[in-house]
Backbone as CSV, one residue per row, in Angstrom:
resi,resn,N_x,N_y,N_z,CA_x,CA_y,CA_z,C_x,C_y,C_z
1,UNK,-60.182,-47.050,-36.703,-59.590,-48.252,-37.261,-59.099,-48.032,-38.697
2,UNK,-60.017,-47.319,-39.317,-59.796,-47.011,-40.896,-58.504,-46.208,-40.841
3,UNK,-58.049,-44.932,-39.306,-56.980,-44.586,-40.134,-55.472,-45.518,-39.593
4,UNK,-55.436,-46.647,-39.166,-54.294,-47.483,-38.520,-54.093,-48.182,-39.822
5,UNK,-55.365,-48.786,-40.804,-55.421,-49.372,-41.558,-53.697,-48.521,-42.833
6,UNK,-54.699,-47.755,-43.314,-54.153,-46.270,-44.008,-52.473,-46.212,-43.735
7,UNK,-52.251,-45.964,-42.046,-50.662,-46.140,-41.982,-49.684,-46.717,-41.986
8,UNK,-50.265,-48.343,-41.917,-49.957,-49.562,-42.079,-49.491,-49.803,-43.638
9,UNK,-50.499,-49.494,-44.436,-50.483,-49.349,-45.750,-48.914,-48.285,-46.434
10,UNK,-49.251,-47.182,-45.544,-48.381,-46.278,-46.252,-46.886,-46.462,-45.562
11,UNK,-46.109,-47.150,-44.337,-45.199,-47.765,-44.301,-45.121,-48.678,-44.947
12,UNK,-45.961,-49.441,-45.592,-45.471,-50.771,-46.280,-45.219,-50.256,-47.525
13,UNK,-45.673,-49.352,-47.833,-45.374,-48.499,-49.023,-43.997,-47.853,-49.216
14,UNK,-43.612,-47.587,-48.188,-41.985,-47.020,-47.867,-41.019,-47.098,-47.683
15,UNK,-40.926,-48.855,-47.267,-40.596,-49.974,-46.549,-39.364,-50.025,-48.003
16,UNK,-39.804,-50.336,-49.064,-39.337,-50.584,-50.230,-38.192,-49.991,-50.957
17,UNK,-38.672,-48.671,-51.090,-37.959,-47.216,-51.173,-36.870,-47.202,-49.696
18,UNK,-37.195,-47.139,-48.664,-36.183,-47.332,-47.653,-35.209,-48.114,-47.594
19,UNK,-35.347,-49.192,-48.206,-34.423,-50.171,-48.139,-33.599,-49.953,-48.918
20,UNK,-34.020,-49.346,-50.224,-33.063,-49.399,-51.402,-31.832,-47.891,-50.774
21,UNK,-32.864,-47.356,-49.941,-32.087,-45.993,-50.039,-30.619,-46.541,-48.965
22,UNK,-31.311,-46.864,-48.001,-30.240,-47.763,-47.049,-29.070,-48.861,-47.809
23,UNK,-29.593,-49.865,-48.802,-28.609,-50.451,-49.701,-27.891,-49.858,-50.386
24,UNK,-28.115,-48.280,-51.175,-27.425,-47.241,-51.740,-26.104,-46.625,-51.012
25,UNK,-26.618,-45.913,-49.530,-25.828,-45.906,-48.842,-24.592,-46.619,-48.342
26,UNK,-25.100,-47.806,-48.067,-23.901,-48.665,-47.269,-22.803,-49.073,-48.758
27,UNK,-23.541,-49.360,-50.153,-22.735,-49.083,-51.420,-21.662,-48.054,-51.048
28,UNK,-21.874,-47.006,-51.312,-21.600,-45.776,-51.182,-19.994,-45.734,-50.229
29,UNK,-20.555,-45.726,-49.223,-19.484,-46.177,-47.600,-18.783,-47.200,-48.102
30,UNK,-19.035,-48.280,-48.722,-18.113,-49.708,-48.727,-17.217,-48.497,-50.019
31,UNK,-17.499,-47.769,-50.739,-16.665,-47.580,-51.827,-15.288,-46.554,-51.158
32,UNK,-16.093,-45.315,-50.215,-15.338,-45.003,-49.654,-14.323,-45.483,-48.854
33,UNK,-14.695,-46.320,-48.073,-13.970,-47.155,-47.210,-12.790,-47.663,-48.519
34,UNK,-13.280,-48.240,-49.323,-12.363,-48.652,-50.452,-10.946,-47.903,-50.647
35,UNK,-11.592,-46.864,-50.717,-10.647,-45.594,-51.149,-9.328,-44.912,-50.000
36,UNK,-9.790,-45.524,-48.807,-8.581,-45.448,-47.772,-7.647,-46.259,-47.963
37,UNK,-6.402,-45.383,-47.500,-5.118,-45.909,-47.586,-4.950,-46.704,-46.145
38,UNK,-3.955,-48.191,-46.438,-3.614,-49.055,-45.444,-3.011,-48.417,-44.787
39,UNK,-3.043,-48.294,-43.134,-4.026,-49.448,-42.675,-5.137,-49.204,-42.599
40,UNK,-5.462,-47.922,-42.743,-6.814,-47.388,-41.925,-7.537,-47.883,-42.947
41,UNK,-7.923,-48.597,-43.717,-8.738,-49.131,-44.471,-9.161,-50.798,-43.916
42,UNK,-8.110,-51.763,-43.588,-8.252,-52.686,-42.730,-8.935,-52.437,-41.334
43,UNK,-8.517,-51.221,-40.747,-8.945,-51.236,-39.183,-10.567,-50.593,-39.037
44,UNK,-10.915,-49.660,-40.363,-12.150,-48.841,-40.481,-13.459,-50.700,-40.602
45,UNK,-12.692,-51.440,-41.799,-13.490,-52.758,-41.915,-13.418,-53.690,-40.583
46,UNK,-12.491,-53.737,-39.957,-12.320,-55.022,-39.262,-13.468,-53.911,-37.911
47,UNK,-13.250,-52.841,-37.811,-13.974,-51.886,-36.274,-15.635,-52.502,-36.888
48,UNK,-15.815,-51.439,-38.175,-16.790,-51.192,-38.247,-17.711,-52.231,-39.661
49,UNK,-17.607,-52.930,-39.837,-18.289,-53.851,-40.706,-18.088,-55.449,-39.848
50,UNK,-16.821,-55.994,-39.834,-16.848,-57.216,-38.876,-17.496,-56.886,-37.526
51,UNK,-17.109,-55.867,-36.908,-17.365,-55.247,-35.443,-17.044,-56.239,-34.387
52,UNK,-15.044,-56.311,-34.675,-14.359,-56.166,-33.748,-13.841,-55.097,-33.034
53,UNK,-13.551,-55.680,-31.993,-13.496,-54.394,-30.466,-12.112,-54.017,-30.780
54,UNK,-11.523,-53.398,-30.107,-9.811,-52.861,-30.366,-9.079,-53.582,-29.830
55,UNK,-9.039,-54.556,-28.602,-7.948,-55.895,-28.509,-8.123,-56.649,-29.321
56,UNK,-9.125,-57.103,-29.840,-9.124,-58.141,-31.752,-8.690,-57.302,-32.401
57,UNK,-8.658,-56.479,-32.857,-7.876,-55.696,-33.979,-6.401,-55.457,-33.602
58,UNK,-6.042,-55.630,-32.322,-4.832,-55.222,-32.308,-4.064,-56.250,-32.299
59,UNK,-4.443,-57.333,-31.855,-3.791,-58.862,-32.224,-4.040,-59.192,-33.008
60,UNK,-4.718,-58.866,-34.016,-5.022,-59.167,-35.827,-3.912,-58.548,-36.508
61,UNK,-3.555,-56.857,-35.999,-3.101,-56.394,-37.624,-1.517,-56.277,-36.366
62,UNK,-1.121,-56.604,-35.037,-0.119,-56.547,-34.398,-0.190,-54.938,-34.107
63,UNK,-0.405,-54.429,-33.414,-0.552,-52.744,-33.547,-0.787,-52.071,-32.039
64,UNK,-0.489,-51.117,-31.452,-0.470,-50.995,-30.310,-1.964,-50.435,-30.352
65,UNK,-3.425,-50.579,-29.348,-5.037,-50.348,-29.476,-4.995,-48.818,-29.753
66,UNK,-3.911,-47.441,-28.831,-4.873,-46.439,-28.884,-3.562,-45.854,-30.744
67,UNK,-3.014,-46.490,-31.002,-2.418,-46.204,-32.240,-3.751,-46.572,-32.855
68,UNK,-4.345,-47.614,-33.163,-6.176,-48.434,-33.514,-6.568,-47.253,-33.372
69,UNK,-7.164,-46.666,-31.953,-8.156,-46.088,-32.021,-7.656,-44.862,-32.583
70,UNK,-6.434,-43.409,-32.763,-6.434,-42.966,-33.548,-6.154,-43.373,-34.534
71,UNK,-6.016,-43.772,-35.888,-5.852,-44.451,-37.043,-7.491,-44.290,-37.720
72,UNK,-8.168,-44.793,-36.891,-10.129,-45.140,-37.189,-10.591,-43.653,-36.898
73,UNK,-9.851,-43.162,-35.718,-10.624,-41.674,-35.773,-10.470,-40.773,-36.864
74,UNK,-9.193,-40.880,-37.231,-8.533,-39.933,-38.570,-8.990,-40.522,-39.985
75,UNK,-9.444,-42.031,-39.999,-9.849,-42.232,-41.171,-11.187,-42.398,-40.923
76,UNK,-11.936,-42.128,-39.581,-13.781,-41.353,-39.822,-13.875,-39.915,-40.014
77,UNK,-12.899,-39.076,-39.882,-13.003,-37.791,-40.817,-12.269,-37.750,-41.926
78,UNK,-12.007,-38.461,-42.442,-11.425,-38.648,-43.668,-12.780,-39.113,-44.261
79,UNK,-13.222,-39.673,-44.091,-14.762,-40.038,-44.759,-15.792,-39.553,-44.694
80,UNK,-15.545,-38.831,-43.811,-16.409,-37.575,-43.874,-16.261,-36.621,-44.423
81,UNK,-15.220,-35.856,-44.486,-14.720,-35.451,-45.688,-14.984,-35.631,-47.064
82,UNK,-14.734,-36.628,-47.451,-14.897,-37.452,-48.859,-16.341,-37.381,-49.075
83,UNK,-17.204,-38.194,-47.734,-18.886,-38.062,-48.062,-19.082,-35.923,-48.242
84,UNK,-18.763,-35.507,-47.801,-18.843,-34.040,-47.587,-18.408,-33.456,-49.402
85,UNK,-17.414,-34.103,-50.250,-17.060,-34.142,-51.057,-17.675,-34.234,-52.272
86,UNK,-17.706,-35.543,-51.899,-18.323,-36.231,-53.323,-19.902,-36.718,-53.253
87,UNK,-20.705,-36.259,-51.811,-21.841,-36.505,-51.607,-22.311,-35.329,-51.437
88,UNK,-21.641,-33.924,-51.639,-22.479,-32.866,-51.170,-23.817,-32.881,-50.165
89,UNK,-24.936,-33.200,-51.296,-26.180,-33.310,-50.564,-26.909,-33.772,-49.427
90,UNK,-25.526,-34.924,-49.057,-25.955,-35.953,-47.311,-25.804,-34.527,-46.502
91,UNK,-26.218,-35.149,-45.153,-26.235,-34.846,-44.414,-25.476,-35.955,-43.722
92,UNK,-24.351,-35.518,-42.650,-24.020,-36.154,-41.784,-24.335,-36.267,-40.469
């Protein structure tokens, strides 16, 4: 019992630190994301932060879906890239 107690303790301990590291991150990404050129900066937010599907996005920005879906593919290695860049130390 004493050691459930102990691990209970030491996630709640981590819990804290995790969060911030996770709030750092998604900082981080929103800046990158920033840094893309239109459209793929609209379609990277509207996919992946609103999390619309590719017929809402394509009657949003007027755009044919698999033009959408490459556009988001080329600007998720583009950000990867950039994280690869200017984040050295991540891991992707």
């Amino acid at each position: 019992m004493k050691e459930e107690g102990k691990e209970a303790e030491s996630k709640v301990a981590q819990a804290p630190s995790e969060d911030f590291e996770k709030k750092e991150r998604a900082k981080i990404i929103h800046k990158l994301i920033n840094q893309l050129p239109e459209p793929q900066r609209s379609l990277v937010y509207f996919r992946h932060i609103e999390e619309k599907d590719y017929n809402e996005i394509s009657e949003l920005m007027e755009m044919n879906e698999n033009a959408i879906r490459v556009s988001i593919s080329r600007a998720r290695k583009q950000l990867r890239e950039m994280l690869q860049t200017q984040y050295s130390s991540w891991t992707i």
